[in-house]
C-alpha positions in Angstrom: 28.3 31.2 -12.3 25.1 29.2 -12.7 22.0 29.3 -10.2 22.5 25.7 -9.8 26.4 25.8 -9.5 26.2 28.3 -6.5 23.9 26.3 -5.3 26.6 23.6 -5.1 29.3 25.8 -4.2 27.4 27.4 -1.1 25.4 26.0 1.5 22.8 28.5 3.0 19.6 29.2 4.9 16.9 29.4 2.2 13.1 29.5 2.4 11.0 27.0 1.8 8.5 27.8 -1.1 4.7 26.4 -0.7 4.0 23.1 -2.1 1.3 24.3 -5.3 -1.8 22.6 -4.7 -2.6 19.1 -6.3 -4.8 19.5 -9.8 -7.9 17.1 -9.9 -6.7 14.1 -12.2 -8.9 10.8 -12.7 -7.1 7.8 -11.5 -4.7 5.8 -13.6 -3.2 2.4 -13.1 0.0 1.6 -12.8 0.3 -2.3 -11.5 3.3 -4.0 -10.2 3.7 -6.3 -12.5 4.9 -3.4 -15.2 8.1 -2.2 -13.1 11.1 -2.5 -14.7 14.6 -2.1 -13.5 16.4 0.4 -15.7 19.0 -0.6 -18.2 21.8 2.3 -18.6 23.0 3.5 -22.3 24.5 6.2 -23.7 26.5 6.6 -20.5 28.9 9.0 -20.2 31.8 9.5 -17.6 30.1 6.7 -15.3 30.1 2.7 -14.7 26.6 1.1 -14.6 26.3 -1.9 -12.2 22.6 -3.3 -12.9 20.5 -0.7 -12.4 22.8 1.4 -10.4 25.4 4.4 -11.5 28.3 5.4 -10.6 30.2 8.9 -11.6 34.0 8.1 -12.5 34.8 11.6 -13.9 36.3 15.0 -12.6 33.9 16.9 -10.9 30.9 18.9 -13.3 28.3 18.8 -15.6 30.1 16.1 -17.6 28.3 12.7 -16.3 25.5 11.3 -17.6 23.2 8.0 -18.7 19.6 7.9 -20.4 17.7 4.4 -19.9 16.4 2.4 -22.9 12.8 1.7 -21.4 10.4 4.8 -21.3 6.6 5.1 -20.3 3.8 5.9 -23.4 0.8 6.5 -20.6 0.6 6.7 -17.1 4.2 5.7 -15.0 6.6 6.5 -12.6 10.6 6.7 -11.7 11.7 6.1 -8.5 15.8 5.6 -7.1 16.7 5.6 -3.9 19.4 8.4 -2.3 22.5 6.6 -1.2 24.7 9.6 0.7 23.6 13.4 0.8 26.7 14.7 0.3 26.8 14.4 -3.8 25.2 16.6 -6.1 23.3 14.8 -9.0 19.9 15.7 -11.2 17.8 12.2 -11.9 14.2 13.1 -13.9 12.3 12.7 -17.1 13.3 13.4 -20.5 11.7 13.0 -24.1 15.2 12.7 -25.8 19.0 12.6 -24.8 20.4 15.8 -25.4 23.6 15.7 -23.5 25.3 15.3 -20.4 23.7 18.4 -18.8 21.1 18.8 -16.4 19.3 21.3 -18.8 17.7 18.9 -21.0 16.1 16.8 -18.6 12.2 17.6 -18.9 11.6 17.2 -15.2 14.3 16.9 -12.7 14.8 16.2 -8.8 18.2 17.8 -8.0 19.7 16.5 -4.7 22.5 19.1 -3.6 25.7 18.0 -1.8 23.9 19.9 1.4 21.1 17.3 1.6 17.9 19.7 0.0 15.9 18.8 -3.2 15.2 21.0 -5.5 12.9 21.0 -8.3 14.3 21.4 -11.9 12.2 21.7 -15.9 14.0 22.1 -18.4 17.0 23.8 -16.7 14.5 26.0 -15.0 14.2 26.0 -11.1 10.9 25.3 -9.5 11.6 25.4 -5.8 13.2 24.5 -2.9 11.1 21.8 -1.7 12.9 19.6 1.1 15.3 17.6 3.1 16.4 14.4 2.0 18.5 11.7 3.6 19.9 8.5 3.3 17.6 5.9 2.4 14.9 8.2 1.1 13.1 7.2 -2.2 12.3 10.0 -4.5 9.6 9.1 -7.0 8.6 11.6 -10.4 5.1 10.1 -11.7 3.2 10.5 -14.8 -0.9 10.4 -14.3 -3.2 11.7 -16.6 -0.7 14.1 -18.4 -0.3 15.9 -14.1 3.7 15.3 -13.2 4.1 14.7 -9.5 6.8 14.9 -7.4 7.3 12.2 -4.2 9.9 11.2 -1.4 8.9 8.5 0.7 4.9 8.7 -1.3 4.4 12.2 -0.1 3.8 14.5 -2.4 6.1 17.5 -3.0 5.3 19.0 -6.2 2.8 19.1 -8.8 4.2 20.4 -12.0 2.5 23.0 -14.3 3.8 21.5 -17.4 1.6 18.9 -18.8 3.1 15.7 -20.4 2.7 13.7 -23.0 4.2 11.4 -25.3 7.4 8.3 -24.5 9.4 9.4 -21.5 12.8 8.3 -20.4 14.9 8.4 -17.4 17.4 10.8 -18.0 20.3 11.6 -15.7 23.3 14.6 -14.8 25.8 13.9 -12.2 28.0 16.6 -10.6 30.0 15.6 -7.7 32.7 13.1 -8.2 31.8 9.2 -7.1 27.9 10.5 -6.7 25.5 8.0 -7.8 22.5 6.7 -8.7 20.3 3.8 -6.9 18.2 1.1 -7.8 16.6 2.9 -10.7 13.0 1.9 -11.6 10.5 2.6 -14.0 7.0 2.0 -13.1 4.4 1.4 -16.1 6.8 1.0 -18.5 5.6 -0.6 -22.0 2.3 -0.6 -20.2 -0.6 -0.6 -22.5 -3.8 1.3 -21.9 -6.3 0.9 -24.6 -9.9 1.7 -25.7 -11.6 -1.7 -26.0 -11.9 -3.6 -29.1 -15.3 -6.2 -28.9 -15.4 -9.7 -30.1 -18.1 -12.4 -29.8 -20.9 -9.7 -30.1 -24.4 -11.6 -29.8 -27.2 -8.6 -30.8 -25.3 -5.8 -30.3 -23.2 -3.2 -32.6 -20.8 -1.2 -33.0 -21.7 2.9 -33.0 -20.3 5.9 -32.7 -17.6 3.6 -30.5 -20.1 2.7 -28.5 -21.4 -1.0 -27.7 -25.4 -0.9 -28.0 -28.0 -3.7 -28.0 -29.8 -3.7 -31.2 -32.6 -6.8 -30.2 -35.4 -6.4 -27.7 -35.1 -6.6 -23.9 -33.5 -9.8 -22.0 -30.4 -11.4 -21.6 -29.3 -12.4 -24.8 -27.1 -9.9 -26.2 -23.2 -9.0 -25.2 -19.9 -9.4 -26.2 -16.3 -9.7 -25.0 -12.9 -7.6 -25.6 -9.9 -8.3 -27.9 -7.7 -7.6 -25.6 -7.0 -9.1 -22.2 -5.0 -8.6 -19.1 -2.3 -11.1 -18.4 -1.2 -9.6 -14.8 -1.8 -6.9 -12.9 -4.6 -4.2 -15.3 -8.2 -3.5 -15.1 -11.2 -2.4 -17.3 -13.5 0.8 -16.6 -16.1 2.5 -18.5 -18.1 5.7 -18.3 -22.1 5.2 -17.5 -24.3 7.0 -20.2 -27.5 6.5 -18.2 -29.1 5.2 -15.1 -32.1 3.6 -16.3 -30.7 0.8 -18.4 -29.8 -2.4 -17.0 -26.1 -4.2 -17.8 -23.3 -6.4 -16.7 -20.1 -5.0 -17.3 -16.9 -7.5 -16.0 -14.0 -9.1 -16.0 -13.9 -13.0 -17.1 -11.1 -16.0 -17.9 -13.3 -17.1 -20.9 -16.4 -16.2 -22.9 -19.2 -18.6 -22.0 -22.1 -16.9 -23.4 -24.0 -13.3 -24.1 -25.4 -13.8 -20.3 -23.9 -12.4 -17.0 -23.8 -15.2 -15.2 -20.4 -16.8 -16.1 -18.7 -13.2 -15.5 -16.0 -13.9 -12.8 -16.1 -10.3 -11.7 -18.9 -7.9 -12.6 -20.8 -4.9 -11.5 -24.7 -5.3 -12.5 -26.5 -1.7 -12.8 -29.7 -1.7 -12.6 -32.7 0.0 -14.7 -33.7 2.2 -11.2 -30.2 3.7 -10.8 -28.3 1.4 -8.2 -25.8 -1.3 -8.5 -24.3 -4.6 -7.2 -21.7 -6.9 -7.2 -21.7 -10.3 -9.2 -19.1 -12.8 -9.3 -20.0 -16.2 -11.6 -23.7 -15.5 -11.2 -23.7 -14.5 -7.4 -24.8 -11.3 -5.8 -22.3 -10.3 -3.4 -24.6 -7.0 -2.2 -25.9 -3.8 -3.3 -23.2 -0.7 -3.0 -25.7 2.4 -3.2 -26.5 4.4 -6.6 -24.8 5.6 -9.4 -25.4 9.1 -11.8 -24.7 9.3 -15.5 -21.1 9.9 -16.2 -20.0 8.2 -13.3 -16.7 6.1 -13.8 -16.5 2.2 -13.2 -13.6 0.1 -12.5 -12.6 -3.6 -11.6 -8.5 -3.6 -11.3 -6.8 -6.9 -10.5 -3.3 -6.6 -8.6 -1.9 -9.4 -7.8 -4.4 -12.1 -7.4 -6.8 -9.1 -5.6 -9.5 -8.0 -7.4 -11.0 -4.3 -6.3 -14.3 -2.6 -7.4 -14.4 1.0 -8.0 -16.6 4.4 -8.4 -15.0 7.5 -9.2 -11.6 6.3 -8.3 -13.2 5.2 -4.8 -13.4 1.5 -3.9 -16.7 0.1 -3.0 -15.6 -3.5 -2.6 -12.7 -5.8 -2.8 -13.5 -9.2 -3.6 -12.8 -12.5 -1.3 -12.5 -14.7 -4.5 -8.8 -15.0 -5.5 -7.4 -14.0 -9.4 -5.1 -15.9 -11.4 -4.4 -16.1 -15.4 -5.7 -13.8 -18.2 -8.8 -11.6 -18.1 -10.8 -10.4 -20.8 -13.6 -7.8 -20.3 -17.0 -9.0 -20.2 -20.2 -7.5 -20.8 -23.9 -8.3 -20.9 -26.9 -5.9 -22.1 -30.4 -6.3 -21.4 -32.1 -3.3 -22.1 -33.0 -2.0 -25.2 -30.9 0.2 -26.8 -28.1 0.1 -24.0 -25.1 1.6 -24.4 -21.6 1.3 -23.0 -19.0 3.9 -23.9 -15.7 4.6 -23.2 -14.8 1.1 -22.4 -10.9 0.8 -21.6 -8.6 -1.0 -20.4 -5.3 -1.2 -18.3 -2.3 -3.4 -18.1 -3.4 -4.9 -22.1 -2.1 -7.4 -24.0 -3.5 -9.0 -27.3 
C-alpha cells in the first residue's frame, strides 16, 4: 500500500514538520483584473459545473480534470475546501499525464481526516496543517519560488524552482469529493521588457535607453506596450547622479516630464520625488544604484514603490490605458531594465 493510501485508510497522531523558511524573491504582480475562473477538460470520472468538480466514480485514484488556462510568469491557484471528509490532490502541473496524483508538479492533498499535506511529483513534502470548511488554499508562482497558502498564510515554500506554462491539474480519491470555485490568478498575464517608441534624442544600447544630446529636457520616449487594467512598469537605477522622469502616462505629449500622469523624478544628488502632470507631490528620501522602482495601478489606485516597499499611494484616481513614460535630462543617462506588468500591445 501507498504512503498516501494509508494515509487515507488511517487516521493518526502525526507530527507536525517545520514550515522551511521563506527564500528572498523580488516582488511580482499579479493584478485582479487577470483572474480567471477555470474551465475543466480532459475530465475524467467527474461532472464540471462552472468552475466547480464533482467526483462521480468508485472510490480511487481514477478521477481527474486539467484546466485549459495556465500561467507563463508569475500566478496563483486558489479553490476553496467544501467538506473535510474527502480525500482529493488539487496543484500545478506542466502537462496532463493521467488521472493520478503523481503527475501533478506541486500538489495540496487534503485527507479525508481534515490535514494538508504537501505533495511534488508524487513525493511527500510534509504534514503541514488543519484545514476546514471554508478554508481557501492558494499554490503561487513568484519569481520561479512556489508557495504554499490557506487563508494568505504561508505554509510552504517549495525547493523546486518553476518555470515555464503551468496548469491546474487535479486527482480525486473519495467518492462525491470535490473541487471549489477554482481560480487562476495571472493567467495569460504578460510581463515584458519594454519596447520604446517616440524616442526624441535618445538611443537604443546595450538594451538600455540613453540620451545622446546635451543636458535639458528635451530628450525621452514612450513604450510599445501599454497597460489596459490592473499592471505596472519598474526599472532598475544604474546611478544616482543623473537626473530623469520615469512614469506612467494615457498619451505621449512631448519628450518633457511634465504631462507624465504618474512619475518618480530622481534627482542628480541622489534623492527622489513624486510628480503627477507636472506637480511635485513631496520628496520620499534617497535612492542607491541598483535600487528597484515601481508604479503599479490596481484598480483605479496607483502605488509608488522602492524595493518592493511602497513610499506613496497617489490621491489622483486611474482609469483607461497606460503607457510608460520617460524623460532624460542628463547627459548620457541611462535607464535599464525597464519592464512591464499586466502588458498589452
Amino acid at each position: 500500500m501507498s504512503f498516501v493510501n494509508r494515509l487515507i485508510a488511517v487516521s493518526m497522531f502525526l507530527v507536525v514538520l517545520p514550515v522551511a523558511p521563506r527564500a528572498e524573491t523580488a516582488c511580482s504582480f499579479v493584478g485582479e483584473t487577470s483572474i480567471k475562473e477555470i474551465h475543466w477538460m480532459d475530465e475524467a470520472g467527474v461532472e464540471s459545473n462552472g468552475n466547480n468538480l464533482l467526483k462521480t466514480a468508485p472510490e480511487g485514484w481514477n478521477s481527474a480534470a486539467f484546466s485549459s488556462e495556465y500561467i507563463t510568469d508569475d500566478g496563483a491557484l486558489e479553490f476553496t475546501a467544501k467538506g473535510t471528509s474527502a480525500s482529493r490532490m488539487v496543484g500545478f502541473a506542466y502537462e496532463n499525464i493521467d488521472n493520478r496524483f503523481e503527475g501533478i508538479d506541486y500538489a495540496v492533498f487534503l485527507t479525508s481526516y481534515g490535514r494538508i499535506y504537501i505533495f511534488e511529483k508524487g513525493i511527500q513534502r510534509g504534514n503541514y496543517s488543519t484545514y476546514s470548511d471554508g478554508d481557501v488554499i492558494r499554490i503561487e508562482r513568484k519569481k520561479g519560488i512556489m508557495t504554499y497558502l490557506k487563508n494568505g498564510n504561508e505554509l510552504y515554500v517549495s525547493n523546486v524552482p518553476s518555470t515555464g506554462n503551468l496548469y491546474a491539474d487535479v486527482s480525486l480519491y473519495s467518492q462525491d469529493a470535490t473541487i471549489n470555485e477554482a481560480r487562476i490568478y495571472g493567467a495569460d498575464t504578460a510581463t515584458v521588457n519594454i519596447e520604446w517608441m517616440d524616442m526624441v534624442d535618445v538611443n537604443i544600447k546595450q538594451e538600455m535607453l540613453v540620451k545622446s544630446g546635451g543636458k535639458g529636457w528635451d530628450s525621452g520616449a514612450a513604450s510599445i506596450q501599454y497597460i489596459p487594467g490592473d499592471g505596472a512598469v519598474e526599472f532598475t537605477v544604474l546611478d544616482n547622479n543623473d537626473t530623469i522622469v520615469f512614469g506612467l502616462s494615457g498619451k505621449n505629449e512631448d519628450a518633457g516630464y511634465k504631462w507624465i500622469n504618474y512619475a518618480i523624478y530622481f534627482s542628480a544628488n541622489g534623492s527622489f520625488y513624486v510628480y503627477e502632470n507636472g506637480f511635485n507631490k513631496g520628496s520620499f528620501g534617497n535612492y542607491d544604484k541598483m535600487d528597484v522602482f515601481r508604479i503599479e495601478r490596481r484598480g483605479r489606485t496607483v502605488t509608488y514603490m522602492q524595493n518592493c516597499e511602497p513610499f506613496y499611494v497617489s490621491k489622483l484616481p486611474s482609469s483607461g490605458k497606460l503607457m510608460s513614460d520617460v524623460s532624460l535630462y542628463s547627459r548620457g543617462a541611462r535607464i535599464q531594465k525597464a519592464i512591464m506588468y499586466g502588458a498589452s500591445l
